[in-house]
C-alpha positions as CSV (number, residue, x, y, z in Angstrom):
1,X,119.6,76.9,96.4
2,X,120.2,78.1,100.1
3,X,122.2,76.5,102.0
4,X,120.6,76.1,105.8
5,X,122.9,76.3,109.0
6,X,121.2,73.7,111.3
7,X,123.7,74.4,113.7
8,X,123.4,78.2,114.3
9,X,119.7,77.6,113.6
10,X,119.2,75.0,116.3
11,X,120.2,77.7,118.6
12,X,117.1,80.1,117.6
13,X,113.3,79.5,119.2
14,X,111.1,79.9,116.7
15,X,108.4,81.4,119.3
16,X,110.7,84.6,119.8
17,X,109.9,85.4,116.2
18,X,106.0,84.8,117.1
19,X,106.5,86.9,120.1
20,X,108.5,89.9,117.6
21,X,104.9,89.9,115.6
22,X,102.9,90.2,118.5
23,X,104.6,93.0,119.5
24,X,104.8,94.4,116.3
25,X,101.1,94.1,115.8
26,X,100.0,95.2,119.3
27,X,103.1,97.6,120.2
28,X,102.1,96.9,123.5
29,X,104.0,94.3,125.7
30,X,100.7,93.2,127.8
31,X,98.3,93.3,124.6
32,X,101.2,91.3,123.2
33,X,101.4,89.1,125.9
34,X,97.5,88.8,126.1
35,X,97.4,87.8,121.9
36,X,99.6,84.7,122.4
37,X,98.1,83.7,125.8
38,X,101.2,84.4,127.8
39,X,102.2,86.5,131.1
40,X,103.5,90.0,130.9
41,X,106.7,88.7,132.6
42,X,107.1,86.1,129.9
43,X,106.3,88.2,126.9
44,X,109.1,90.7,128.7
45,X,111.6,87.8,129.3
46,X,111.0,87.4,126.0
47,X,111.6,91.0,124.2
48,X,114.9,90.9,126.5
49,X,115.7,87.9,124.5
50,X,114.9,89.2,121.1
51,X,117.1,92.2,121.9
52,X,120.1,90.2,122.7
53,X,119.6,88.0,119.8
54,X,119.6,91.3,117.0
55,X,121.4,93.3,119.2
56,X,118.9,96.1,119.1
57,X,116.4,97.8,121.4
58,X,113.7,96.8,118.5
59,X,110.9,98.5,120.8
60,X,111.6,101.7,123.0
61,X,108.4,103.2,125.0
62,X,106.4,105.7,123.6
63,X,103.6,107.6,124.8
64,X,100.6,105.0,124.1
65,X,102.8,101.6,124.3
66,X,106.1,101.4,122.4
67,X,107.8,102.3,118.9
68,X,109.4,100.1,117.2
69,X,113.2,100.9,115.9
70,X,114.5,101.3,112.5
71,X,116.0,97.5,112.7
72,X,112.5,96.3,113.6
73,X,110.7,98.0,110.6
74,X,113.4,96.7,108.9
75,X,113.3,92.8,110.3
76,X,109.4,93.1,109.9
77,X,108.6,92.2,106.5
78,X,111.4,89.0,106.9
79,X,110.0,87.6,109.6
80,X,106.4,87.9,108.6
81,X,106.9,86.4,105.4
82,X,109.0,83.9,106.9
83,X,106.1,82.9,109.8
84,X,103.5,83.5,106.8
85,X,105.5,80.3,104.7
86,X,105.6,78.1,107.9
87,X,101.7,78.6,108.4
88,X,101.3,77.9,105.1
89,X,103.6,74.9,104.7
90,X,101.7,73.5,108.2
91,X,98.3,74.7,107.0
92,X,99.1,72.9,103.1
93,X,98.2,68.9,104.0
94,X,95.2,70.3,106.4
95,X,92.0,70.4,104.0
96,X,89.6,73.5,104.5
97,X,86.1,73.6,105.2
98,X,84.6,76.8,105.2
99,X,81.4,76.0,106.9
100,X,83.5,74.4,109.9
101,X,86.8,75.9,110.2
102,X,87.2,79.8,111.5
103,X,89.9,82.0,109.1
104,X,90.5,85.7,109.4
105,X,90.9,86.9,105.5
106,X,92.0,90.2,104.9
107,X,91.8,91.3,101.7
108,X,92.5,94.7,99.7
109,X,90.2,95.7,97.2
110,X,88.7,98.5,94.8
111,X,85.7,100.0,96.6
112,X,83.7,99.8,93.4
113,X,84.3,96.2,93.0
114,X,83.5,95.4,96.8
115,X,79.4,96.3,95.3
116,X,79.9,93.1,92.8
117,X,82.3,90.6,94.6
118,X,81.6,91.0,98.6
119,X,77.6,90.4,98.4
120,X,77.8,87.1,96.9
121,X,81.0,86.4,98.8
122,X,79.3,87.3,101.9
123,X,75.8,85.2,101.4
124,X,77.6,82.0,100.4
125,X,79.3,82.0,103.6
126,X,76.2,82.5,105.5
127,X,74.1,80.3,103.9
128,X,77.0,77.8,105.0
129,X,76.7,79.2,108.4
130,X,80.6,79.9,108.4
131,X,83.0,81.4,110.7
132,X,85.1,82.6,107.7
133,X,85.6,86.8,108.7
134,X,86.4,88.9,105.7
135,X,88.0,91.9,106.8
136,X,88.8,95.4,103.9
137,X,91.8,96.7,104.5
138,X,92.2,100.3,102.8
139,X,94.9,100.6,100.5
140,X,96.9,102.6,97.7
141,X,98.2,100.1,94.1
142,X,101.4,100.9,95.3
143,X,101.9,99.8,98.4
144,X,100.4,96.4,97.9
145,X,103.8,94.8,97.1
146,X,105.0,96.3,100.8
147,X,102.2,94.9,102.5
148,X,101.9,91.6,100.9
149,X,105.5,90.7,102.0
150,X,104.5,92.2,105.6
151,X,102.0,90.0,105.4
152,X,99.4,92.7,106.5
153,X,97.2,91.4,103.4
154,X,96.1,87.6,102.0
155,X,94.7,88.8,98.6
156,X,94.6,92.2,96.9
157,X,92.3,93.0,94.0
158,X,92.5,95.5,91.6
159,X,94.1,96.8,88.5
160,X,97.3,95.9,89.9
161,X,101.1,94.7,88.3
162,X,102.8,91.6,88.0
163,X,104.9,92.2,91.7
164,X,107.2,91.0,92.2
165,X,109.1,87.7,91.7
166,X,107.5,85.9,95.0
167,X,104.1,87.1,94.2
168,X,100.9,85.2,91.7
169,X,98.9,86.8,89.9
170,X,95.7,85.9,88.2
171,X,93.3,87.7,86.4
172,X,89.8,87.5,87.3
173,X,88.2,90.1,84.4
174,X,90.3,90.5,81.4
175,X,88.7,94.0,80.4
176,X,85.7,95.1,82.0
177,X,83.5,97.6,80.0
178,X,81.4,100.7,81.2
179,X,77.8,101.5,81.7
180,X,76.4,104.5,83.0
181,X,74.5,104.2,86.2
182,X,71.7,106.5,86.5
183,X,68.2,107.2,88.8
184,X,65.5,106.5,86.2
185,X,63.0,108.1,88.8
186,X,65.1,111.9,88.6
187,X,65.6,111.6,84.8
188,X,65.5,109.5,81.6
189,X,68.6,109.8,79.4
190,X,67.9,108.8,75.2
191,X,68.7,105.9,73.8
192,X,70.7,105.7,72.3
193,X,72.9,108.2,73.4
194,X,74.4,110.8,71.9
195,X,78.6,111.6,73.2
196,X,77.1,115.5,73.0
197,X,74.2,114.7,75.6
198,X,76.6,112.3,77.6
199,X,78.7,115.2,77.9
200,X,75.8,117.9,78.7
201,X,74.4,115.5,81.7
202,X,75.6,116.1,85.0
203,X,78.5,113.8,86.2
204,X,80.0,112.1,89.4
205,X,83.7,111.8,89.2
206,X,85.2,109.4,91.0
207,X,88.9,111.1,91.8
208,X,90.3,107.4,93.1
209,X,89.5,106.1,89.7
210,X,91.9,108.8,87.7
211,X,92.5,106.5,84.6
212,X,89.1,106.1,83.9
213,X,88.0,109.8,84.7
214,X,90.3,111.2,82.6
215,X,89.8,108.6,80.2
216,X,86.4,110.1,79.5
217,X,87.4,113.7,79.6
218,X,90.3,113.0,77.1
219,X,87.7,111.0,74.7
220,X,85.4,113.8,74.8
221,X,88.1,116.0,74.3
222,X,88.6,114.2,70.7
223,X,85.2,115.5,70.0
224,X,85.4,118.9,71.4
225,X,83.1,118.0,74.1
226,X,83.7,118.7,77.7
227,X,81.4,117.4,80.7
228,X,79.6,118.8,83.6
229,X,80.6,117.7,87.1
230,X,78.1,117.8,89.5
231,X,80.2,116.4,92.4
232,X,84.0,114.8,92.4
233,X,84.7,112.0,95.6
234,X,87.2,109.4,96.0
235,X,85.4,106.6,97.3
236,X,83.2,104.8,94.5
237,X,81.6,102.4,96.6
238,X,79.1,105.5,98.1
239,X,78.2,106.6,94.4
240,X,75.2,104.5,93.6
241,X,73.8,105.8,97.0
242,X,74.3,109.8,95.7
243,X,72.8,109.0,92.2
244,X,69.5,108.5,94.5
245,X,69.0,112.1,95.3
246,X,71.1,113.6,92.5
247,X,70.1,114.3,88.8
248,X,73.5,113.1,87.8
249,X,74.9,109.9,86.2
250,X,78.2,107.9,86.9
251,X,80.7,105.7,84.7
252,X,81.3,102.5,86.3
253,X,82.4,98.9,85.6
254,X,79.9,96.9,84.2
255,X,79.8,94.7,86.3
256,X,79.5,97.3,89.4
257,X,76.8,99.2,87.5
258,X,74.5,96.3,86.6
259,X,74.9,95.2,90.7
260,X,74.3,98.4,91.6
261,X,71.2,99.3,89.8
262,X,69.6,95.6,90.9
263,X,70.5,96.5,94.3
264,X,69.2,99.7,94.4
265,X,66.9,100.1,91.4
266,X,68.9,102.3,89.2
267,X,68.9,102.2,85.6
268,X,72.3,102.0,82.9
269,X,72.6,103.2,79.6
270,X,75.9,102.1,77.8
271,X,78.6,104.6,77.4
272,X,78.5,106.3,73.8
273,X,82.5,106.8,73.7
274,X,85.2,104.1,73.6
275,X,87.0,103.8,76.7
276,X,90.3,102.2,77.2
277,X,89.8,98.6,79.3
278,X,91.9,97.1,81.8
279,X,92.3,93.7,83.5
280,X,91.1,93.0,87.2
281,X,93.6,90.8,88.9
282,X,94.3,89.2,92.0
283,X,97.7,89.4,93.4
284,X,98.8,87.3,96.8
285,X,102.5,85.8,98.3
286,X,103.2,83.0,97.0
287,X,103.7,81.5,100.8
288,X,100.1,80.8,100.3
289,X,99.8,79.4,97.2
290,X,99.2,76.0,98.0
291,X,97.2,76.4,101.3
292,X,93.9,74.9,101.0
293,X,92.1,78.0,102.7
294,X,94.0,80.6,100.6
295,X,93.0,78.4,97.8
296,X,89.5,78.3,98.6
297,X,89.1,81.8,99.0
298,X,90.7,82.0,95.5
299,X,88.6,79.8,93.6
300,X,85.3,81.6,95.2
301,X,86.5,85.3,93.8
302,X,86.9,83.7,90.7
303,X,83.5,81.7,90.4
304,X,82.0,84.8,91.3
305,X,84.0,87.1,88.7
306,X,82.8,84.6,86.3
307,X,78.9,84.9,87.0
308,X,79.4,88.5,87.0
């Protein structure tokens, strides 16, 4: 259990640490300033305070507003996390309504699986005429640890880890299969189909997908089969949009596929080779376990994972 020292912390205003993540957001004293509805001079009174308090220059200028120093990178992720907890903890016994209350959500996500979650996502909160903003931030598996405790993200989804000790996890799809996505208009593939003619079809790799990509070339491999690439990109989301003009086909989730082709009348075959599956997650801080609007946004991933 830690043990809190009321005295030294009686001492502290909690604004300066609201006034160190303005102007570690903005890096900009007046944009700073502007964010929290203060003065320039105050949001400068106040940086002189925050340097006193760490005993650190924390911001020096730069040429387009100022850089912050290594002891501000380094306080960042504390004092996010630690003004994340109090909004939650404030924000817990407050109930949300998504067609009243305005929330900023930013949320990390696979580009394929922004075709199957964000449309429905998107039309339940306007058919509830909500201020709710969903905002993609672009990311990389690896750093979403980093920017969960820098509170840069609310939710990340994806084939992700466990994280670490102060992070939930829930899985939303427990192994998603594949389908081939396909313009049935540019050409008709058998059913069923063979691995041989699977193989002798043009493909679209998707680079940013490497596990499943060369999970197909290795399983083809096994049969001494090796495929045709038509065109290699790293950003799945555009790939339904190719397969319009290309005589090609794509390996996607199921679940992507079979929105894709509604949305843009494609057709799927299923895959003739075994491919390995892996679990969709979500992944947040656990600051926001309990808030009611973290919660809600939760819950509606999840009900739409499940129709999916």
């Amino acid at each position: 259990m830690t043990i809190i020292d009321h005295t030294h912390l009686a001492r502290l205003d909690l604004n300066l640490l609201v006034a160190f993540d303005a102007l570690l957001t903005e890096r900009h004293v007046t944009r700073a300033a502007a964010r929290l509805g203060l003065s320039q001079s105050a949001m400068s009174h106040n940086l002189a305070r925050l340097r006193d308090l760490f005993g650190d220059e924390l911001f020096v200028r730069a040429e387009r507003g100022m850089r912050p120093t290594p002891r501000a990178r380094e306080l960042s992720a504390q004092v996010r996390s630690a003004l994340a907890g109090i909004q939650a903890t404030l924000q817990a016994s407050a109930p949300f309504d998504p067609a009243r209350d305005e929330r900023h959500f930013r949320i990390a996500v696979y580009d394929d699986m922004e075709i199957a979650l964000l449309p429905p996502l998107l039309a339940h909160l306007e058919a509830l005429g909500s201020n709710v903003r969903i905002e993609i931030r672009p990311f990389a598996p690896a750093d979403v640890p980093d920017m969960l405790d820098a509170a840069e993200l609310d939710l990340a989804i994806g084939v992700l880890g466990e994280g670490r000790t102060h992070h939930k996890r829930r899985v939303i799809c427990a192994g998603d299969t594949y389908l081939c996505l396909f313009d049935p208009h540019g050409h008709e593939l058998p059913v069923p189909m063979t691995a041989k003619h699977y193989a002798e079809i043009p493909h679209v790799r998707i680079s940013s997908r490497k596990d499943l990509e060369d999970g197909i070339d290795a399983a083809l491999a096994k049969r001494r089969l090796k495929r045709r690439i038509a065109l290699s990109t790293p950003h799945a989301v555009g790939v339904p949009y190719l397969l319009r003009r290309l005589r090609a086909v794509a390996t996607l989730r199921r679940s992507v596929a079979l929105a894709a082709a509604k949305t843009l009348d494609l057709s799927t075959a299923e895959v003739p080779i075994t491919l390995p599956k892996s679990a969709i997650s979500m992944v947040w801080h656990s600051s926001y376990d309990n808030g009611p609007a973290h919660r809600w946004l939760r819950e509606e991933i999840l009900r739409i994972a499940r129709e999916l």
